[in-house]
DOLUMVO-348805 format. One record per residue (C-alpha): x, y, z; residue number from 1. Coordinates in steps of 0.1 Angstrom, whole numbers, plus 2048, in hexadecimal, padded with zeros to 3 digits. Example, Ala and Ser with C-alpha at 12.3 -4.5 7.8 and 13.67 -1.06 7.14 Angstrom:
// residues 2
(r (87B, 7D3, 84E), 1)
(r (889, 7F5, 847), 2)
This chain:
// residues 348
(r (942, 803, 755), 1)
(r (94F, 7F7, 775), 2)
(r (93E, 7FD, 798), 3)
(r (958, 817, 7A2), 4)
(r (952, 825, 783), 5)
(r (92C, 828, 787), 6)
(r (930, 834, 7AC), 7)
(r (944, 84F, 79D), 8)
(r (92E, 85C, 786), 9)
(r (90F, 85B, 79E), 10)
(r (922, 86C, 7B5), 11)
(r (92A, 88A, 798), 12)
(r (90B, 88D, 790), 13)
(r (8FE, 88E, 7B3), 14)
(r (911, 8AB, 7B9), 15)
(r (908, 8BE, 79D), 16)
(r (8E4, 8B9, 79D), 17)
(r (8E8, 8C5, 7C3), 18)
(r (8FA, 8EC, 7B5), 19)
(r (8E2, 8EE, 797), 20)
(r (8C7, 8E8, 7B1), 21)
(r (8D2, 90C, 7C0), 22)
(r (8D8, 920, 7A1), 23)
(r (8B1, 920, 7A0), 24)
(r (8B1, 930, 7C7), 25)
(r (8C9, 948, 7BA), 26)
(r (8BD, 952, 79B), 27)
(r (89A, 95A, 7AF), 28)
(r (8AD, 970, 7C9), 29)
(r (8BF, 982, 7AD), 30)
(r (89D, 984, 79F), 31)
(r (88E, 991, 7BD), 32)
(r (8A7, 9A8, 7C4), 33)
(r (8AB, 9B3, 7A2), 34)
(r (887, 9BE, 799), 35)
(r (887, 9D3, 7B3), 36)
(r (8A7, 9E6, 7A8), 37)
(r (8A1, 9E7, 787), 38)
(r (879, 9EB, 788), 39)
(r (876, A10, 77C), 40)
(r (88E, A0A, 761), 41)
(r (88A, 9F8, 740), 42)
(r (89D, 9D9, 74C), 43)
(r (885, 9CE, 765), 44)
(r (871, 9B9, 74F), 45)
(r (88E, 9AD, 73A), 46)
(r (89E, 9A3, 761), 47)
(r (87C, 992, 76A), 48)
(r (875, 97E, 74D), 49)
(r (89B, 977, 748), 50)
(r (899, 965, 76C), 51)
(r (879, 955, 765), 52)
(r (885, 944, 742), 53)
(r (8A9, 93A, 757), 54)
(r (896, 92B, 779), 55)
(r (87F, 915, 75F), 56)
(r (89D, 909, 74B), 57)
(r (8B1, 901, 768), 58)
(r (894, 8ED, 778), 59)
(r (88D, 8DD, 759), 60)
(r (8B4, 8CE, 758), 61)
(r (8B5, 8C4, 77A), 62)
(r (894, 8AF, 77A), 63)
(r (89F, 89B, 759), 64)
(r (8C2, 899, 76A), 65)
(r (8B3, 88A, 788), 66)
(r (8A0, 874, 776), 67)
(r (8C4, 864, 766), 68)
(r (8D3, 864, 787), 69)
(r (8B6, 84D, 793), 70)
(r (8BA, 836, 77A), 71)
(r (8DB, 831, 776), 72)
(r (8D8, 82C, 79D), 73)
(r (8B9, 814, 79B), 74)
(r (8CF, 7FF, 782), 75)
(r (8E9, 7F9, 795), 76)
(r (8D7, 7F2, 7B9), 77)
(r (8B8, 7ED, 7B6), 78)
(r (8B6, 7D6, 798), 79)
(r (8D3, 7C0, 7A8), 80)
(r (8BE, 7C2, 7C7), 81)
(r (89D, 7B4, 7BC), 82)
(r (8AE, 796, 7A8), 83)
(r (8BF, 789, 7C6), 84)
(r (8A9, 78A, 7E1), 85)
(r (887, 785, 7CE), 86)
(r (88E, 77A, 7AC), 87)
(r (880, 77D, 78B), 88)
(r (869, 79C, 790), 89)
(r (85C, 7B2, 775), 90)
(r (86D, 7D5, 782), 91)
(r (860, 7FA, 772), 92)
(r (874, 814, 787), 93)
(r (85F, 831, 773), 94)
(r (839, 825, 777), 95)
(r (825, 817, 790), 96)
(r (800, 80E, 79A), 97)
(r (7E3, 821, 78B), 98)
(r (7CA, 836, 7A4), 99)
(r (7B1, 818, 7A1), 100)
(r (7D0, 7FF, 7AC), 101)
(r (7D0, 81A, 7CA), 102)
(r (7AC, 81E, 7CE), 103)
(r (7A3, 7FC, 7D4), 104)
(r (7BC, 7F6, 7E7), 105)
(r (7A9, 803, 80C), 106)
(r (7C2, 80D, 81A), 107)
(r (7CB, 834, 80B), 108)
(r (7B3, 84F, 807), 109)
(r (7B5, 861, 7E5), 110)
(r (7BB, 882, 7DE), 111)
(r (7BD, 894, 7BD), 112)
(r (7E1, 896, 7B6), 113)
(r (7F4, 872, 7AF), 114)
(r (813, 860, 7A7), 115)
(r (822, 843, 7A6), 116)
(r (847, 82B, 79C), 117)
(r (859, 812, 7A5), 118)
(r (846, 7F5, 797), 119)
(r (852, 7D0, 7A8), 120)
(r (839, 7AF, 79F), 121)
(r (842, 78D, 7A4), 122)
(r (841, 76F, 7B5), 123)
(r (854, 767, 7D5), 124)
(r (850, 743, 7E6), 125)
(r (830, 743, 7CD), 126)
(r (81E, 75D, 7DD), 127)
(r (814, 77B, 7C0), 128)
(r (81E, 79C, 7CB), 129)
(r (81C, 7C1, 7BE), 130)
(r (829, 7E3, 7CC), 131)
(r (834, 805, 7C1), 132)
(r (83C, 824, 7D4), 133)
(r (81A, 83F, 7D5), 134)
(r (815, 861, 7DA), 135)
(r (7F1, 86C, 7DD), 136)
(r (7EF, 892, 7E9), 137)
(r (7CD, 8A7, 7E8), 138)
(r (7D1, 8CD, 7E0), 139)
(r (7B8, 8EA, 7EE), 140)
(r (7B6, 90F, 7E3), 141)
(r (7CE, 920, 7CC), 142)
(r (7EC, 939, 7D4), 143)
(r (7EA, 946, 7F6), 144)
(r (7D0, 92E, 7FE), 145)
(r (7DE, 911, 7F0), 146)
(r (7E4, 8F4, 806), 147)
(r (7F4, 8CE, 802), 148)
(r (7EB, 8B1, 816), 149)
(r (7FB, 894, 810), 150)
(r (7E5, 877, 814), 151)
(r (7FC, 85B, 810), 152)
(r (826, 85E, 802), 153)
(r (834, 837, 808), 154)
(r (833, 812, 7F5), 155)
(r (810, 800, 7F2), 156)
(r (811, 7DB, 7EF), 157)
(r (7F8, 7C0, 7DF), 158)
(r (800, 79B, 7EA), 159)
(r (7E8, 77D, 7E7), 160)
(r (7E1, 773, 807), 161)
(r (7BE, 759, 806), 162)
(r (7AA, 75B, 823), 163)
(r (789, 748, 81A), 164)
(r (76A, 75A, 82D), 165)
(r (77D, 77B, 837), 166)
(r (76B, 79C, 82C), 167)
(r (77E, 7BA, 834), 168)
(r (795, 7BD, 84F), 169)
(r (7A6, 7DE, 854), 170)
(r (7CA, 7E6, 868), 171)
(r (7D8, 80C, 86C), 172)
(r (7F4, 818, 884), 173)
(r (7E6, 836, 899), 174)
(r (7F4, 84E, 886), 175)
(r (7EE, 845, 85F), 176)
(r (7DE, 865, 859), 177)
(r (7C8, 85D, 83F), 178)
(r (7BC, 83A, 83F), 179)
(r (7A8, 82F, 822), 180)
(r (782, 822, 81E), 181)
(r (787, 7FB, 821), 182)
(r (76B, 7F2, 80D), 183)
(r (752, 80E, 819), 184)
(r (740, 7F4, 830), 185)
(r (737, 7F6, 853), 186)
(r (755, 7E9, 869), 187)
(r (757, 7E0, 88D), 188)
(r (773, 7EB, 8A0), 189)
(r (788, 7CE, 8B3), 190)
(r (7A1, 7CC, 8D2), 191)
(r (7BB, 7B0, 8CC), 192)
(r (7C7, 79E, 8ED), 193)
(r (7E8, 7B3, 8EA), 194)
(r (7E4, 7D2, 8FB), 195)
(r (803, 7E4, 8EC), 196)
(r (7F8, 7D9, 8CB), 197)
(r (7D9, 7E8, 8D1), 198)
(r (7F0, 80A, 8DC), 199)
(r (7FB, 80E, 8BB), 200)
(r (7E2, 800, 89F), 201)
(r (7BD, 807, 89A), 202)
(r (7AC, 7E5, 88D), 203)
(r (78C, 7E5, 87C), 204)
(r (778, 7C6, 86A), 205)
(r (755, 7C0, 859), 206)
(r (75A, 7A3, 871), 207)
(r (769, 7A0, 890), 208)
(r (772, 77B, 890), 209)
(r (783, 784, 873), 210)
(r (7A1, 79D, 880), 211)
(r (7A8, 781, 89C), 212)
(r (7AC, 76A, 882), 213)
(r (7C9, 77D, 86D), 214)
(r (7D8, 78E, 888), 215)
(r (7ED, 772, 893), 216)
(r (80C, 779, 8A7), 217)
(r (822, 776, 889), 218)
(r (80B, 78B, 875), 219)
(r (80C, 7A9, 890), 220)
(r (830, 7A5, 898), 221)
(r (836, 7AA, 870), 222)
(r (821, 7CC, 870), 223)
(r (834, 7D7, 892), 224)
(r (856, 7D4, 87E), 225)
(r (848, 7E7, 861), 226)
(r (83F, 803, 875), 227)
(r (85C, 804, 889), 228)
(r (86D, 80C, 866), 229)
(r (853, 824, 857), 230)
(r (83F, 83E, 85D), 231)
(r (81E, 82F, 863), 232)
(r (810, 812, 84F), 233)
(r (7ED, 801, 846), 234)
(r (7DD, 7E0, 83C), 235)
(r (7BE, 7D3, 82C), 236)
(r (7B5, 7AE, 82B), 237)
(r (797, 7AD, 812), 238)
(r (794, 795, 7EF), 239)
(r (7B0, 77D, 7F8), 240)
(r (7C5, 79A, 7F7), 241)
(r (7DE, 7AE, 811), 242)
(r (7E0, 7D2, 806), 243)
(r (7FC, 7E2, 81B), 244)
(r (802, 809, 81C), 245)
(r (829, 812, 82C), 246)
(r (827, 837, 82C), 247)
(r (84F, 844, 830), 248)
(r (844, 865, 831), 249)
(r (851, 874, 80E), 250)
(r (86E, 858, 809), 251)
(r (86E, 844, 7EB), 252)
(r (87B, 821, 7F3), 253)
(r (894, 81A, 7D6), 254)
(r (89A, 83E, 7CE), 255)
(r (8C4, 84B, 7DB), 256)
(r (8C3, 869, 7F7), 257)
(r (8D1, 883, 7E2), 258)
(r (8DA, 897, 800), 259)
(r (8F9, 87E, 80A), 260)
(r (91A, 86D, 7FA), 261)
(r (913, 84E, 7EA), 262)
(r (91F, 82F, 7FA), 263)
(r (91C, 80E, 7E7), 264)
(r (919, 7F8, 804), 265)
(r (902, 80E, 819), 266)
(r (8EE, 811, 7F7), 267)
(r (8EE, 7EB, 7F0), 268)
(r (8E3, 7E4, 812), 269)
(r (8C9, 7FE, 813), 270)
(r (8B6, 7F4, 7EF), 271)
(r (8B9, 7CE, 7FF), 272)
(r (8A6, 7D8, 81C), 273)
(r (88B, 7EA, 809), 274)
(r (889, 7CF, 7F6), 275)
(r (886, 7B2, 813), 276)
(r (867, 7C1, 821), 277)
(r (852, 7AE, 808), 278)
(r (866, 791, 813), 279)
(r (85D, 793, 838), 280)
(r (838, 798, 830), 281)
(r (837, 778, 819), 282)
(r (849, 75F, 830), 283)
(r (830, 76E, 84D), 284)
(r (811, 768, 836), 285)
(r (822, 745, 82E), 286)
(r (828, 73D, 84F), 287)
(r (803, 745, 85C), 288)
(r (7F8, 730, 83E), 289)
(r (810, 712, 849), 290)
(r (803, 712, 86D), 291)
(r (7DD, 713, 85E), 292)
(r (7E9, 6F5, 847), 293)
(r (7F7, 6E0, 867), 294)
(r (7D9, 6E7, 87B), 295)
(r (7C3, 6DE, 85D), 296)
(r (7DB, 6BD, 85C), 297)
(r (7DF, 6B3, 87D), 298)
(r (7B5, 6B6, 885), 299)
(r (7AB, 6A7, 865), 300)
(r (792, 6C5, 860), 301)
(r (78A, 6E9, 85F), 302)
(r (79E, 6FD, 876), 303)
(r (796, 71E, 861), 304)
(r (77E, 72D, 87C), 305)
(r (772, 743, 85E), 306)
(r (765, 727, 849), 307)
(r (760, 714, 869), 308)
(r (746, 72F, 870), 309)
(r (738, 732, 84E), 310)
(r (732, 70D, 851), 311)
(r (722, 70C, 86F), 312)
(r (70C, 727, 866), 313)
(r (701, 715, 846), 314)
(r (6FE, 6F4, 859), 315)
(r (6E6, 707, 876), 316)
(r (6D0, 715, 85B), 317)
(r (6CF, 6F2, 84E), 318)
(r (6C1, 6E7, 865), 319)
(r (6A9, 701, 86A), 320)
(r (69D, 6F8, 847), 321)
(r (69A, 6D0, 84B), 322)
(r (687, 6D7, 86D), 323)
(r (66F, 6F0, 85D), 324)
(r (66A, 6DD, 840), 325)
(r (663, 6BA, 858), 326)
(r (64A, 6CF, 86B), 327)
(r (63D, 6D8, 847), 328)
(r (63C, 6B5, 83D), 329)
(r (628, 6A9, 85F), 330)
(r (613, 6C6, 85B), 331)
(r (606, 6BB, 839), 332)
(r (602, 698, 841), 333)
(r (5ED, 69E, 85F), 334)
(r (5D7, 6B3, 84F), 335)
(r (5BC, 6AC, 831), 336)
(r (5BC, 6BD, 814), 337)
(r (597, 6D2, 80B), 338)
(r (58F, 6D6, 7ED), 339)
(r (58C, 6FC, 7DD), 340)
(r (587, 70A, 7BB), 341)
(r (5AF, 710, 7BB), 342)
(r (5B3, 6EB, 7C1), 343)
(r (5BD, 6D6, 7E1), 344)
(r (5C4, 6EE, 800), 345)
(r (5CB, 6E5, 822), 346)
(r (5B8, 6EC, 841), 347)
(r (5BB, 70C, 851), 348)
């Protein structure tokens, strides 16, 4: 089938998933209405549960036709998408990461209502990556009472990002709503140098040496063009891994706008967007490894002021120990052993 084929037929079904999406609306207004002019006669019930059985039909065959519609549409932009800008990925438009993959993440607050698709891992200039679009919503109450907050509705990220020595370093704009647990430690909360960085992003780390170390300029000036495109976003540095929440607010990254005409260049250049924000983040965490490398290369030592102050810490105690255990020695050969029932003691 050619493109202008395809096009077609997305566009077809577009439209009719978009009236059979009403008939539901109007069957419940002729349902409404109905009842009550029909409620003291015999066909009230047969009305009711007439309307019931056609509202769950119809919402039945719109769902699974929406479902086709996204796939046909994920197979012809997405798919293309992915395989020219990052490669041979393994791609699963259907599933996504598990609550745990979520929960250990830091960065989203669960809930008790969950899914999740669009499944992308691979390698791109060899760093491993994972993402898939979440929605974790927590439910109160029931009927009248029942409310729905949505905790987080976006794409969550994994990528391998080593960072010897760093514990938990934590990064939310002002207004993620529900920021996650981090790893449930006790964080300190740090001011970078950049005041209008500060405006927008709360920063948090188990140690404060830490944040100043990540948060180069590159790194920050990536962060600042995510949120510029999304909602509100959040990062976690912990186990040689970035875990990175973009909450869109309810939009799915490679799903069409079903409201709107389909356009196969707006659509091409949209799914390629989506797509080069994993792009942007690697060549930023490659780039902050690359000046680390030179620095390492030009000064012929550790420039890592992590490990630099893990190894001054273990060179300072050390010390400690050789000078204690000098005066030790000294100690003990100043002094004469008496003798006890236990043995040889020394001299009090």
């Amino acid at each position: 089938m050619s493109t202008i084929d395809i096009m077609r037929d997305l566009e077809q079904r577009r439209k009719s998933i978009q009236i059979k999406t009403i008939v539901p609306l109007v069957i419940f207004f002729a349902l409404f209405f109905g009842y009550f002019g029909y409620a003291t006669s015999a066909l009230g019930p047969l009305i009711f549960f007439g309307a019931m059985i056609g509202m769950v039909v119809c919402a039945t065959k719109v769902s699974k036709e929406k479902k086709e519609f996204q796939r046909i549409y994920k197979e012809t932009f997405v798919v293309g998408a992915l395989k020219e800008i990052l490669g041979n990925v393994t791609y699963d438009p259907f599933h996504g990461f598990s609550e745990y993959d979520v929960a250990k993440t830091g960065v989203v607050q669960m809930g008790n209502r969950f899914s999740s698709e669009d499944y992308i891992e691979g390698y791109y200039d060899g760093v491993h990556f994972r993402q898939s679009d979440v929605v974790v919503k927590r439910e109160t109450g029931s009927g009248k009472n029942k409310h729905t907050y949505i905790h987080f509705s976006g794409r969550l990220f994994e990528f391998d990002c080593p960072l010897d020595g760093n514990v938990s370093t934590l990064l939310f704009s002002k207004n993620y709503q529900y920021p996650g647990h981090g790893l449930g430690m006790k964080y300190e909360k740090v001011m970078m140098e950049n005041e209008a960085f500060n405006k927008r992003f709360k920063i948090k780390a188990a140690r404060e040496i830490d944040a100043f170390y990540i948060l180069t300029p590159h790194m920050m000036e990536c962060v600042d063009n995510i949120l510029q495109k999304a909602k509100s976003v959040g990062l976690h540095f912990a186990n040689n891994k970035l875990y990175i929440g973009i909450n869109y607010g309810g939009k799915s990254a490679f799903d069409a706008n079903m409201n709107r005409p389909l356009v196969y260049a707006q659509e091409v250049e949209k799914v390629k967007n989506d797509t080069r924000v994993i792009v942007d983040i690697v060549k930023t965490l490659k780039l902050d490894q690359t000046a680390r490398d030179e620095q390492m290369r030009r000064n012929g030592g550790i420039v890592d002021p992590i490990a630099e102050l893990n190894m001054k810490a273990s060179m300072q105690t050390a010390q400690m120990n050789n000078q204690m255990y000098g005066q030790q020695q000294n100690t003990q050969f100043n002094q004469q052993p008496t003798e006890s029932k236990f043995g040889f003691t020394l001299k009090q």
